[in-house]
C-alpha positions in Angstrom: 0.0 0.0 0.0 1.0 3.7 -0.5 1.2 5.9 1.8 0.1 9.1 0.3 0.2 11.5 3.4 4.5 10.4 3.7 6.8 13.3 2.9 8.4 10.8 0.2 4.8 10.8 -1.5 4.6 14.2 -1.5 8.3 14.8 -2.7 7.1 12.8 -5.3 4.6 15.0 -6.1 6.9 18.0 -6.2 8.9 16.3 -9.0 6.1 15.7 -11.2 4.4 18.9 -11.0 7.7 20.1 -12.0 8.6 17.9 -14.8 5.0 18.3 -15.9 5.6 22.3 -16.2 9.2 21.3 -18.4 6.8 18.9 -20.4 4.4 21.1 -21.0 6.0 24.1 -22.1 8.3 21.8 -24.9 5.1 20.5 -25.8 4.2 24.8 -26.6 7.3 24.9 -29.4 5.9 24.9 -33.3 9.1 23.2 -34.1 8.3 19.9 -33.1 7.5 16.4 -35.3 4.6 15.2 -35.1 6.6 11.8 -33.4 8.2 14.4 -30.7 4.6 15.7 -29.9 3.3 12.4 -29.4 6.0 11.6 -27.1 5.7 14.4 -25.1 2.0 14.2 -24.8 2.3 10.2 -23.5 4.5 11.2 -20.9 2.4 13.9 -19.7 0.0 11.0 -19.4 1.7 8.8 -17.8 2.5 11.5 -15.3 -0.7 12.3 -15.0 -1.7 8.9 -14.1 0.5 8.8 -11.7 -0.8 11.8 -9.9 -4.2 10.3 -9.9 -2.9 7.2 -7.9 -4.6 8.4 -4.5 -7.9 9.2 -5.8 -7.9 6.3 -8.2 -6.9 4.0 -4.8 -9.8 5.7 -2.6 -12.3 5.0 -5.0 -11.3 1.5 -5.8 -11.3 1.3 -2.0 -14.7 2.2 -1.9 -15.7 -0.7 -4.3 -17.3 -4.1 -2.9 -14.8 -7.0 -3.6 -16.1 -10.2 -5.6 -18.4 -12.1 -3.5 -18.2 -15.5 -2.7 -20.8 -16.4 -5.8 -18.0 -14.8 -8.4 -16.1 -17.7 -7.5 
């Protein structure tokens, strides 16, 4: 499990906003391929995903497990 209230978490956090901000603004120049664009924009994404980790944990969380009829 993840502890998302640590100070590591949140130092984690820190690193991705900012890489998110570097991402973001290479993803701004005109000069960029098509290829580069796309690359950029999936790591945005991933990063993204990443940053949804605690909601995406609470609500999963929230969700009844299989019963024992699934089986």
């Amino acid at each position: 499990m993840i502890d998302f209230t640590s100070s590591t978490w949140r130092s984690l956090v820190d690193h991705l906003h900012t890489e998110l901000a570097i991402l973001r603004g290479k993803n701004d120049n005109p000069k960029l391929t098509q290829e580069e664009t796309s690359a950029i924009r999936g790591r945005i994404a991933q990063i993204n995903d990443l940053l949804s980790l605690p909601r995406l944990m609470e609500t999963k969380a929230r969700m009844p497990g299989p019963s024992q009829e699934d089986y």
